[in-house]
N, C-alpha and C positions, 0 to 999 in steps of 0.2 A: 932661084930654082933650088939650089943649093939646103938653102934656109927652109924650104918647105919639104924636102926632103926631112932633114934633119927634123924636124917638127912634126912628121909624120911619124919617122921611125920612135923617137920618145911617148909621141901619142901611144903607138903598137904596143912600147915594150911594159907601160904604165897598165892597160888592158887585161894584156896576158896573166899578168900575175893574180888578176882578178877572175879572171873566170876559171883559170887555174883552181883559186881560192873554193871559189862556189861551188866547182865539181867532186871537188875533194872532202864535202862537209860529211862528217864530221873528218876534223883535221887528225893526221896519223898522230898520234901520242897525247889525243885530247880527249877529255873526261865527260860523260856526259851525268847529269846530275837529276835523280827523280826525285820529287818532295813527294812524300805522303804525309799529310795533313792530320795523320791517326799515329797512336802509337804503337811500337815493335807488335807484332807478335798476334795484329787482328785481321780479320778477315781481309782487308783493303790491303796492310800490309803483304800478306802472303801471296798477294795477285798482283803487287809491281814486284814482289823480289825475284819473283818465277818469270816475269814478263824482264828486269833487269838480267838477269842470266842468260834468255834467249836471246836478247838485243847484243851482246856482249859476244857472245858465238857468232852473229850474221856481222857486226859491222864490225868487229878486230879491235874493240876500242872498249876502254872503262867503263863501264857502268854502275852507279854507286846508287842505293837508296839511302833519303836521309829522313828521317822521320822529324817532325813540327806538330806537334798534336796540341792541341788548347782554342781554344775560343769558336767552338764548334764547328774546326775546320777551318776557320777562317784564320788562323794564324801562319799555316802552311800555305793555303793561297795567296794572302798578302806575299811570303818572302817570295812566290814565283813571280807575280804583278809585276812588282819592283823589280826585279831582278835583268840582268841584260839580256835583249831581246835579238839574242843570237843563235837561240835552237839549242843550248847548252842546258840551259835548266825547263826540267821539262814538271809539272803535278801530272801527279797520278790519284785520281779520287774516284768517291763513288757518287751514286746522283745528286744525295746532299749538296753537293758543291753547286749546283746550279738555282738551288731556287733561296739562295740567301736575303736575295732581295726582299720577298716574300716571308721570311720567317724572323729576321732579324729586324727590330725597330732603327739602327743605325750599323746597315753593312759598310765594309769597309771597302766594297769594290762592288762592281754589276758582273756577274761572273760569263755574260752574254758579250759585252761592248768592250771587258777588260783581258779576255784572254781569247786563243786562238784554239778549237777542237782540232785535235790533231787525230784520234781516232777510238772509237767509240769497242773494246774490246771483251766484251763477255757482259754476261748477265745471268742472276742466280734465283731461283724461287723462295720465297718464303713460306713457310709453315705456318698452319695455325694452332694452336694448342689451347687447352681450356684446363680450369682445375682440376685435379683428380678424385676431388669430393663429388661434383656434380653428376648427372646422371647420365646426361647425351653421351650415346655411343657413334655416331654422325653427324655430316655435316648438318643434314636435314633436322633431326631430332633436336640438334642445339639451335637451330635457328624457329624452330617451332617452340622450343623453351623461353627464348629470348624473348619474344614476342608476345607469349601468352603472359609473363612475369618482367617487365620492361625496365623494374625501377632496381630489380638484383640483378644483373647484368654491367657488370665492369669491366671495359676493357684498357688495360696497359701501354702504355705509350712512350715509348723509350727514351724517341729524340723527337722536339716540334720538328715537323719536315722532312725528318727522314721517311724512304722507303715503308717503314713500318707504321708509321703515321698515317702519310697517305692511301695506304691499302686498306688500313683499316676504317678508315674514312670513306672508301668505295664501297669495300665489303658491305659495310651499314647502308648505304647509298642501295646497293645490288639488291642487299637480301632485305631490305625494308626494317632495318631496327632503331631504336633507339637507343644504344647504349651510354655509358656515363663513363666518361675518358677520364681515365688517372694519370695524369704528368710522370717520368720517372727520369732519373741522369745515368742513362743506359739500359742496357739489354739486360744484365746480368740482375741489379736490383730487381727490375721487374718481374723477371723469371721466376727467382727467387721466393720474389709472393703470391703467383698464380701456382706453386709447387704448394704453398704456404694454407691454399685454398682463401686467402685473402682476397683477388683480385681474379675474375672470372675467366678471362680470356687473353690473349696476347697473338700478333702477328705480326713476324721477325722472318729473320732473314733464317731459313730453314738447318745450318750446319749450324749455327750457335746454336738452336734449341734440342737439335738431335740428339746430344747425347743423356737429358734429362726423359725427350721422349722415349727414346730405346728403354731406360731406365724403368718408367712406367710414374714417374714423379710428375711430368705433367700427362696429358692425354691429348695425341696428336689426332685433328681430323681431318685436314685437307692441305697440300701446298698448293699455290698459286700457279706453276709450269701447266703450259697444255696436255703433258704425257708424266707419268710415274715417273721420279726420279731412284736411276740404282742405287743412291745411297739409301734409301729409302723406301722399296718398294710395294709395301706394306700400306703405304698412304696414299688413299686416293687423290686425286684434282679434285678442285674447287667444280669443274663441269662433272665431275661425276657424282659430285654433291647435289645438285641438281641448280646450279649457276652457272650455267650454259653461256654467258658473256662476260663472265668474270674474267680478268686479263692482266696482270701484274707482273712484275718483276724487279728486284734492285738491277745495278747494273754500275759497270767499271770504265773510267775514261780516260784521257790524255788530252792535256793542256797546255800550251806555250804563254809567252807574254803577250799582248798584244804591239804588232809592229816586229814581229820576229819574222823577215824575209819569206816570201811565198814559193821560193824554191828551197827553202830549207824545208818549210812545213809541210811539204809536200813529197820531199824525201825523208822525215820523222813518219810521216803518213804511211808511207810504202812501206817503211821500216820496222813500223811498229805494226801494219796489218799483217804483215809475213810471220813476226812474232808469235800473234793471236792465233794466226792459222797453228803454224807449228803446236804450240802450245795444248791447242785443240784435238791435233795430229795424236799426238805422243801421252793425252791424256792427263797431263800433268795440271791443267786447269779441271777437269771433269774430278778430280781424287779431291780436290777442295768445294766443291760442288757449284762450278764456273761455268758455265755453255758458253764456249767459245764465240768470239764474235772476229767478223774484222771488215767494221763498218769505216770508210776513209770520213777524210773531214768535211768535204760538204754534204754528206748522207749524216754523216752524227753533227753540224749544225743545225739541219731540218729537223732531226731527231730531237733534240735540246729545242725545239723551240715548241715542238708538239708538248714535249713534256711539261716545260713551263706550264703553259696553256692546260693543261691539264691538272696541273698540281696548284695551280692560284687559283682553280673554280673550285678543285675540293677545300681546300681552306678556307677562300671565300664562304662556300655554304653553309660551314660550319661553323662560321662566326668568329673563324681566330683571329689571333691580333698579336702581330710584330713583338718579340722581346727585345 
């Protein structure tokens, strides 16, 4: 009796300290670690360092962002894959990071079966803009141009698979064109030649392009948001162009490793949607041109799986092939 005693109370006291552990996550004087897969100072960065600083206020504890930028994203995802699957190291990316499968001839990971959505927080409109040589003053006007002259019609293409890819892949889909896709290694070249009156058209993530539009270097005619954006409000929607089902957006996440505890990820969840709310709150995502979000992780799984689905039929249709 004795013996079972004693063998209970060790059972208890071995216990305690564990769920102790679990309540307490993150632990007081422990770091929590965000990879961004881009480097300092881009759009993706600017939306985990503001999301690191809000997280750092609500739970009392470090937040550090570290930036991995190289092999299209995929070099920051790999160090979080790998990395200990303790809730500690967290990515932070934009939709790129989901369809790697898809765009890459030999991914390094499945970004669906290898990491854990932790939650799904904001989402940004893209701009469309055309040369400043050409004539359309509208959406409608350039899409009646395109159409009637199908083989001068170039459009820009920053990153296979990104955001800007795919929309623009829709857009043609939507409005019925044919256009002739120019490869490019980022935003900034391409911009650069549709200023240049080289390359016809371009559609990006609308606060990169903004301040060449305001300039009058390219010519903005529509962003993709269902309502005018304030940074912006000078440019109509895509539905007031007269694409009435036109629906896009880039959009910002959180990642764990896969196998990183479902009560951890669940309090990253709560912790990071409170975040997004605030964020939202206080304006501080809407000044980078961010619409708050703070979708948990089995709504931004479902999310992530529509969008695949979505993103591997436009590339499909258009014939691309894995690099």
């Amino acid at each position: 009796m004795k013996l079972v005693k004693v063998l209970v109370a060790l059972m208890s006291s071995a216990v305690i300290p564990l769920a102790v552990h679990a309540q307490t996550f993150p632990e007081k004087g422990s770091t929590l670690r965000i990879i961004v897969p881009f480097a300092a100072g881009g759009g993706v960065d600017n939306a985990a360092r503001l999301l690191a600083e809000q997280l750092r206020k609500q739970l009392g504890t470090p937040v550090v962002v570290e930036n991995k930028a190289g092999a299209s994203g995929t070099l920051g995802g790999k160090a979080v894959q790998t990395a200990p699957a303790d809730g500690y190291t967290l990515l932070f990316s934009a939709a790129t990071h989901v369809l790697a499968k898809q765009v890459l001839a030999t991914p390094p990971y499945d970004p669906q079966t290898d990491f854990v959505p932790v939650a799904r927080v904001g989402e940004a409109p893209l701009m469309l803009v055309i040369a400043p040589a050409l004539e359309p003053r509208t959406l409608g006007q350039m899409i009646g141009a395109a159409k009637s002259k199908p083989d001068e019609w170039m459009a820009a293409i920053p990153a296979a698979g990104a955001p800007s890819h795919l929309a623009t892949l829709l857009f043609a889909k939507q409005a019925g064109l044919k256009l002739t896709y120019v490869p490019y290694k980022g935003t900034q070249p391409a911009l650069v030649d549709v200023g240049g009156n080289h390359v016809s058209l371009l559609l990006d993530s609308m606060v990169s392009l903004l301040p060449l539009a305001k300039s009058g270097k390219v010519r903005p005619l529509a962003i993709t948001a269902e309502k005018r954006s304030p940074l912006a409000p000078e440019v109509p929607t895509m539905q007031e162009g007269g694409l009435k089902a036109f629906r896009y957006a880039s959009w910002y996440g959180v990642w764990v490793p896969r196998g990183t505890p479902a009560d951890r990820v669940a309090k990253l969840s709560a912790a990071v949607t409170q975040a997004s709310s605030e964020l939202g709150r206080n304006g501080a995502y809407a000044a980078i041109g961010i619409d708050a979000l703070s979708e948990g992780s089995e709504q931004f799984k479902k999310f992530i799986a529509a969008d695949v689905a979505q993103g591997s039929e436009l590339l499909r249709s258009a014939g691309f092939k894995p690099e």
